[in-house]
N, CA, C and O atoms as a GROMACS GRO file, in nm:
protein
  276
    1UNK      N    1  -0.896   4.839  -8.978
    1UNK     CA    2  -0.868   4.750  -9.090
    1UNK      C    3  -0.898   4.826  -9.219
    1UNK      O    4  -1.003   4.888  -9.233
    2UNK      N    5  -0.781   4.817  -9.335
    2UNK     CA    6  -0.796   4.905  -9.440
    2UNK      C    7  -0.869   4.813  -9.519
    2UNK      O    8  -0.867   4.696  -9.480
    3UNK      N    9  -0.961   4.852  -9.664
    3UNK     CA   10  -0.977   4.751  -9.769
    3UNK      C   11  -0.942   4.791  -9.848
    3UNK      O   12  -0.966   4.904  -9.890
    4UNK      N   13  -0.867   4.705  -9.899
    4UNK     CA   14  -0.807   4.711 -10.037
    4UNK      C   15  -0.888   4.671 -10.175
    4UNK      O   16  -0.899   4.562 -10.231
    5UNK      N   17  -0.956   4.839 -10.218
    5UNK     CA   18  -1.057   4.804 -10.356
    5UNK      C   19  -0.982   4.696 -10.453
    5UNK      O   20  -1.043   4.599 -10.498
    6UNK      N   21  -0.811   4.727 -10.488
    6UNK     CA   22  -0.820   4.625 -10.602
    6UNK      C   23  -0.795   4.517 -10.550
    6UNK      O   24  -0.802   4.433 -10.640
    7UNK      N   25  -0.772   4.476 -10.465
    7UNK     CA   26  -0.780   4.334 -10.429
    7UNK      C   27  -0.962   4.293 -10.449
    7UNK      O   28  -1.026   4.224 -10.528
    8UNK      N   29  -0.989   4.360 -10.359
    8UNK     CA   30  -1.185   4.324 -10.370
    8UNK      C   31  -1.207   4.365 -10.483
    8UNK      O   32  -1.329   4.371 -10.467
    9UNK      N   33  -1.189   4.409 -10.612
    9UNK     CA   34  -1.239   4.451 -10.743
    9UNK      C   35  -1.174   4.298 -10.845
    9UNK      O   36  -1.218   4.251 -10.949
   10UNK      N   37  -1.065   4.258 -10.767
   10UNK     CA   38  -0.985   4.133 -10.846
   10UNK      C   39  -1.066   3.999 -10.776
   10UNK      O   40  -1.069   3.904 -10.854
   11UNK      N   41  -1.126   3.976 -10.660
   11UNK     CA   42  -1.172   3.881 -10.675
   11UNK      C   43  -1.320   3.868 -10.703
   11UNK      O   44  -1.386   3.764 -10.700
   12UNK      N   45  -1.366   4.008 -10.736
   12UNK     CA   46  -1.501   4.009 -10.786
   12UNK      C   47  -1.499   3.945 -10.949
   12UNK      O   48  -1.594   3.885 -11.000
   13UNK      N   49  -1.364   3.975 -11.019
   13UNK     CA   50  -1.354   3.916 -11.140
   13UNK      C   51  -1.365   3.790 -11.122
   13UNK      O   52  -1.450   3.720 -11.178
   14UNK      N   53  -1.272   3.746 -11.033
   14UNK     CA   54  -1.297   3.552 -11.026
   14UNK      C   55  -1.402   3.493 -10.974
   14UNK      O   56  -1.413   3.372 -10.993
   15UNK      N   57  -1.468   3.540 -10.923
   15UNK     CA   58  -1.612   3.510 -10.898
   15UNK      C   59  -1.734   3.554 -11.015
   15UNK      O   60  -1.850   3.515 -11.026
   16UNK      N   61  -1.661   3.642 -11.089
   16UNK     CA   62  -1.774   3.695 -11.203
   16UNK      C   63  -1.769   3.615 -11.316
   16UNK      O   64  -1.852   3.633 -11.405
   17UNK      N   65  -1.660   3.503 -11.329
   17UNK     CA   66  -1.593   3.440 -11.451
   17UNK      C   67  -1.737   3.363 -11.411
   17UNK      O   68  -1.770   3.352 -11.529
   18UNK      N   69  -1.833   3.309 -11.349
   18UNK     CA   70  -1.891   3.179 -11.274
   18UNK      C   71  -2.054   3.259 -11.384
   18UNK      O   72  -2.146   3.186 -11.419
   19UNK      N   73  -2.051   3.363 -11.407
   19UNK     CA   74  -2.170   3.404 -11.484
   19UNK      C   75  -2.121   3.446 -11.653
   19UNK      O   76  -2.195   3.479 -11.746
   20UNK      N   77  -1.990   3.433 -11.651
   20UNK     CA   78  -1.935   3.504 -11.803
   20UNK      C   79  -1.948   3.396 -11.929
   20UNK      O   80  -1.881   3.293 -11.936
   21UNK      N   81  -2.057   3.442 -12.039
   21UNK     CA   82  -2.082   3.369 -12.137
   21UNK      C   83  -1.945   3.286 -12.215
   21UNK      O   84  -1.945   3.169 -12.253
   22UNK      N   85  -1.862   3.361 -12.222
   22UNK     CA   86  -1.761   3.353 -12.257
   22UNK      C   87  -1.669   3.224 -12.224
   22UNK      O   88  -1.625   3.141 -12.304
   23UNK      N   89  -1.655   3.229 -12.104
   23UNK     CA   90  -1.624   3.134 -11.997
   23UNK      C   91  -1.650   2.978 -12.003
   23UNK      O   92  -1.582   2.876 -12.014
   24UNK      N   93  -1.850   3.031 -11.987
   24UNK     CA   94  -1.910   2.900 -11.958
   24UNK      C   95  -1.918   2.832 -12.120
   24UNK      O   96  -1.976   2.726 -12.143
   25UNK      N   97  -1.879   2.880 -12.182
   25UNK     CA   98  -1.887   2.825 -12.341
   25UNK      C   99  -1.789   2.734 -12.356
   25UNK      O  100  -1.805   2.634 -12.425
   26UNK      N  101  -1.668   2.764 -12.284
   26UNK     CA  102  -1.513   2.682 -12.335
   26UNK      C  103  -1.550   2.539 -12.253
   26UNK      O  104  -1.657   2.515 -12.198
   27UNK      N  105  -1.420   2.442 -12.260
   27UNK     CA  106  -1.403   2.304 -12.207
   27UNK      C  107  -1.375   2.333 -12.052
   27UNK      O  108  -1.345   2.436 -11.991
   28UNK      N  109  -1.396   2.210 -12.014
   28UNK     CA  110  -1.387   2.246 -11.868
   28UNK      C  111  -1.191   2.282 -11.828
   28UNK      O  112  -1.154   2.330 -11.721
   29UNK      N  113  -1.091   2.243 -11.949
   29UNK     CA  114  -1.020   2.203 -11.889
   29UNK      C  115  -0.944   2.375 -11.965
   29UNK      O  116  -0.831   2.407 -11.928
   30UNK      N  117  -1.025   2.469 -12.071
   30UNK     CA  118  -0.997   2.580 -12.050
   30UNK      C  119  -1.069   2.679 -11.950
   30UNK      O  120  -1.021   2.793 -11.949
   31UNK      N  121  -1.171   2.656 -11.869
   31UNK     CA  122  -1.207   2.731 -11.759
   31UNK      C  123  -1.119   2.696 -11.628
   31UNK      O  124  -1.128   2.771 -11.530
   32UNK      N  125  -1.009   2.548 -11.626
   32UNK     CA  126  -0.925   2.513 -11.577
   32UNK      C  127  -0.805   2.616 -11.556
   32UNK      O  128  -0.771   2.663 -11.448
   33UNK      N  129  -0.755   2.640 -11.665
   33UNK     CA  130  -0.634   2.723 -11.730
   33UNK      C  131  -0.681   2.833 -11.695
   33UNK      O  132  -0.605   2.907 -11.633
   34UNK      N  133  -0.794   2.870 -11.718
   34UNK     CA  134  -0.889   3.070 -11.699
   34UNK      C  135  -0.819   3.067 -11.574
   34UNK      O  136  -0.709   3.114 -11.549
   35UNK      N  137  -0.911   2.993 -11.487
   35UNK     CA  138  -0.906   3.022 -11.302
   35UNK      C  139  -0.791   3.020 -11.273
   35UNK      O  140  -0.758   3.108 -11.193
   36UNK      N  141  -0.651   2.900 -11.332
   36UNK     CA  142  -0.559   2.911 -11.253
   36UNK      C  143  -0.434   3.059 -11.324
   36UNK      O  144  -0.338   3.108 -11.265
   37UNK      N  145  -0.482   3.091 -11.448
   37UNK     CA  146  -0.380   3.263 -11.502
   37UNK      C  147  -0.452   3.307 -11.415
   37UNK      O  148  -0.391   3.310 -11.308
   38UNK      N  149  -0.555   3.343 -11.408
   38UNK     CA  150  -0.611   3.472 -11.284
   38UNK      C  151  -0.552   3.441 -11.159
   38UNK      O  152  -0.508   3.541 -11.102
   39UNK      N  153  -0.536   3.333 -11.098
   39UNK     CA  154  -0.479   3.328 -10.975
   39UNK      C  155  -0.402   3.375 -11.006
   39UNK      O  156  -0.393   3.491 -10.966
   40UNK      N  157  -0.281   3.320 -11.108
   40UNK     CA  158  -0.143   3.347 -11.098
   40UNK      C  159  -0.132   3.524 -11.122
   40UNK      O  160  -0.088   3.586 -11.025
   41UNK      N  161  -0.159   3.583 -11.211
   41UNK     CA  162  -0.212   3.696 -11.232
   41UNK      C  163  -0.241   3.816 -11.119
   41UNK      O  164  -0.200   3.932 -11.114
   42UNK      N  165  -0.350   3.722 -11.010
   42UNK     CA  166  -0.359   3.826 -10.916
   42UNK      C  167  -0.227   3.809 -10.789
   42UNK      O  168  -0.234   3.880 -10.689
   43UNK      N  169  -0.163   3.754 -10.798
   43UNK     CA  170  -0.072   3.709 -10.726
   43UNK      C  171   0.068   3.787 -10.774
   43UNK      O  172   0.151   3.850 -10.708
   44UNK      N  173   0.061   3.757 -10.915
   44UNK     CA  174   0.164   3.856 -10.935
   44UNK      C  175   0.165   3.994 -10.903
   44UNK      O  176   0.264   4.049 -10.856
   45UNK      N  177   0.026   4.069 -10.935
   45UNK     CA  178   0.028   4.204 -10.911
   45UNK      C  179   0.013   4.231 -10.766
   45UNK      O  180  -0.027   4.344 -10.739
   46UNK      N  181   0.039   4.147 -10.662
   46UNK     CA  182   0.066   4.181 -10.526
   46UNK      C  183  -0.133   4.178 -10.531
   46UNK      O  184  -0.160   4.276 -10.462
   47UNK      N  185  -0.218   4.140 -10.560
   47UNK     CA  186  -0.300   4.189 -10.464
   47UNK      C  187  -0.396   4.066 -10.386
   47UNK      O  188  -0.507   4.067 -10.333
   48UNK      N  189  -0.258   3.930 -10.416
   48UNK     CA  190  -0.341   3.815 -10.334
   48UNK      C  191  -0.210   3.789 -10.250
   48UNK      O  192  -0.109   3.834 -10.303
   49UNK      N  193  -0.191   3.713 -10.107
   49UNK     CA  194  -0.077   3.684 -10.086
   49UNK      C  195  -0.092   3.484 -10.142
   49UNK      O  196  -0.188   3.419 -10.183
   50UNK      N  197   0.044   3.451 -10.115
   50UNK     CA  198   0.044   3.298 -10.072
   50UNK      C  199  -0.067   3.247 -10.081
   50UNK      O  200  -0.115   3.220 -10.192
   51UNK      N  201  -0.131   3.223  -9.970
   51UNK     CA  202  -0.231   3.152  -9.890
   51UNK      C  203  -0.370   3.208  -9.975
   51UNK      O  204  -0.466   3.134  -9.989
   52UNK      N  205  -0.368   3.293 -10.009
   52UNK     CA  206  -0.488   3.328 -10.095
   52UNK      C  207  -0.499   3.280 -10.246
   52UNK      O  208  -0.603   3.230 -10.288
   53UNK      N  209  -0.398   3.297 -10.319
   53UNK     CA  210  -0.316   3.201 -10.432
   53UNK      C  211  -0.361   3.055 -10.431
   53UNK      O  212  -0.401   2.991 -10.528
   54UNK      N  213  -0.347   3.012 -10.306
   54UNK     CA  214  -0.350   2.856 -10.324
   54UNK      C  215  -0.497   2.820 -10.269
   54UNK      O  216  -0.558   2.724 -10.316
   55UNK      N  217  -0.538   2.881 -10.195
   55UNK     CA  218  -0.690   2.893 -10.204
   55UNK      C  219  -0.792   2.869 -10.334
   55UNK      O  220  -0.874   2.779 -10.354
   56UNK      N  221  -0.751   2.997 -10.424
   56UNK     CA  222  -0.789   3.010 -10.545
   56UNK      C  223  -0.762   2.896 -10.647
   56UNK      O  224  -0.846   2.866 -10.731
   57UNK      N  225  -0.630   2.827 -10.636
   57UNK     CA  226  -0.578   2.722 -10.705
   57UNK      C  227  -0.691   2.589 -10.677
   57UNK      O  228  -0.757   2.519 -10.754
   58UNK      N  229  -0.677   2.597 -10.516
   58UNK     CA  230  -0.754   2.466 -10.505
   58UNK      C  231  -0.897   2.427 -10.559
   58UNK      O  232  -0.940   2.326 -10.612
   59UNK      N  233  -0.975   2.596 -10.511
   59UNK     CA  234  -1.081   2.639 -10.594
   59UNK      C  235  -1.098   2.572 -10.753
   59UNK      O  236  -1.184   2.502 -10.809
   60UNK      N  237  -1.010   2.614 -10.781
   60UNK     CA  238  -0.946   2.594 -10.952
   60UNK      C  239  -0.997   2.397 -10.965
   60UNK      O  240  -1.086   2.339 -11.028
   61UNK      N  241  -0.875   2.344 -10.859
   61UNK     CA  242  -0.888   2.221 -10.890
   61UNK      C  243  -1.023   2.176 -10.881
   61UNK      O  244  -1.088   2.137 -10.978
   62UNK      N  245  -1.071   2.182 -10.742
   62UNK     CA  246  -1.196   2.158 -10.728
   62UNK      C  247  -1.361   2.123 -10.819
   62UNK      O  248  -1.437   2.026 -10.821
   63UNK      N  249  -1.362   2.315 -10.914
   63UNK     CA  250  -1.424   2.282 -10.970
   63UNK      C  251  -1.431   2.259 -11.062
   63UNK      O  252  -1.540   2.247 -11.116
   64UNK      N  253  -1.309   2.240 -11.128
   64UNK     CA  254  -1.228   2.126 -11.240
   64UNK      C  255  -1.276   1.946 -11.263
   64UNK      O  256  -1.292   1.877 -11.364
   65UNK      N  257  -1.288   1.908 -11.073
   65UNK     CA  258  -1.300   1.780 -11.088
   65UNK      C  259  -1.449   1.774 -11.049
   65UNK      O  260  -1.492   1.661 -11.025
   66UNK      N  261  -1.538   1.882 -11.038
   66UNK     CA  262  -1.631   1.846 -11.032
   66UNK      C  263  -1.728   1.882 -11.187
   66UNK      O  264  -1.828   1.819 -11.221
   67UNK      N  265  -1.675   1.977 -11.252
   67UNK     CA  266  -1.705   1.980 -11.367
   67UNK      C  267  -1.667   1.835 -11.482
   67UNK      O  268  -1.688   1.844 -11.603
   68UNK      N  269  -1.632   1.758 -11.443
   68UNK     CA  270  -1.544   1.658 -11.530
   68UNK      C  271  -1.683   1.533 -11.448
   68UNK      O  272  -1.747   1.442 -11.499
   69UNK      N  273  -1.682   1.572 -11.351
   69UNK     CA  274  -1.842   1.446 -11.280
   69UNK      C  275  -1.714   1.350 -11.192
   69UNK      O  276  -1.746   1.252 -11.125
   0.00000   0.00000   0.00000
């Protein structure tokens, strides 16, 4: 089994957004918009497929509606 650094270097970003000052400063419903361009983003550059995309999306929704209470 090969690993693919930029795939694992791209979802270390979306997991790093969860400590980024930057990030945690905006509304919940622009850390909404953040998570779901990065999905779309890593998806475009080939290094998520499908199923990983919508993973991330749901992710997205998720802690969208739990940030909102």
């Amino acid at each position: 089994m090969a690993i693919n650094i930029e795939q694992v270097t791209a979802m270390e970003a979306w997991f790093a957004l969860r400590n980024d000052p930057a990030f945690i400063s905006v509304t919940p419903e622009e850390r909404y918009e953040t998570r779901l361009a990065l999905a779309d983003d890593l998806k475009q550059q080939g290094l998520i497929d499908d199923n990983e995309w919508r993973e991330l999306t749901e992710e997205a929704v998720a802690a969208y509606a739990d940030e909102l209470g």
